[in-house]
N, C-alpha and C positions, 0 to 999 in steps of 0.2 A: 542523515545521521547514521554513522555506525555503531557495531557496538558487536562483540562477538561471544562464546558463552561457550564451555566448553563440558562434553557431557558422553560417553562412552569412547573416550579417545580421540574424538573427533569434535574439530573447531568448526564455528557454523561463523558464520556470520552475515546480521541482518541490517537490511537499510529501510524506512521508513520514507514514502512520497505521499507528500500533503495533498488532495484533491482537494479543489472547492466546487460544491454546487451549485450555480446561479440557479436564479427561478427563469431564468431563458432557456439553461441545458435538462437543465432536469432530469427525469428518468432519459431522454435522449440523449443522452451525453454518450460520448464516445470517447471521450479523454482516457478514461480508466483503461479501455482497451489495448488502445496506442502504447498507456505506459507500460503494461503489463504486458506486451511484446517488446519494447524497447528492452526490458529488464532479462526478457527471455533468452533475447538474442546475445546479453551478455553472460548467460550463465546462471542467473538466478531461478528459483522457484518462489512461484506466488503462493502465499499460505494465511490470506485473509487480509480481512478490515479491521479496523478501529473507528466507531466516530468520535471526532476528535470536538465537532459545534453541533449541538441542536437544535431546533427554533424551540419557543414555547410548546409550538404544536407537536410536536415529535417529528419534525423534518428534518434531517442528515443534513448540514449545512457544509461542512467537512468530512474529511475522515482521512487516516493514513492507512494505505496499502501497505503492506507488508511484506519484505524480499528476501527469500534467504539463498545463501550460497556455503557450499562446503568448500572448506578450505585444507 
């Protein structure tokens, strides 16, 4: 998803990548990594999470990273 926003003259614009957490990957996961260089290599900066699923228990089931690029 894009979406762009515009705020001292300068256009940003942000993409959102959905992670899922299995209870296989868990804190090991490495996905997040990867993506957050893939996105580097194109120009973006990383500027946080969202969770996007919880469990009951307060376990991060999802979430989206957050990518921004000036434009």
């Amino acid at each position: 998803m894009y979406e762009t926003r515009k705020g001292d003259d300068k256009m940003k614009q942000y993409e959102y990548v959905n992670v899922h957490i299995s209870k296989f990957c868990g804190a090991k996961s490495e996905e997040h990594r990867e993506i957050i260089n893939q996105y580097a290599a194109k120009g973006y900066r990383y500027v946080g999470f969202i969770p996007t699923k919880i469990s009951d228990y307060g376990k991060i089931k999802d979430m989206d990273l957050i990518f921004e690029l000036d434009l």
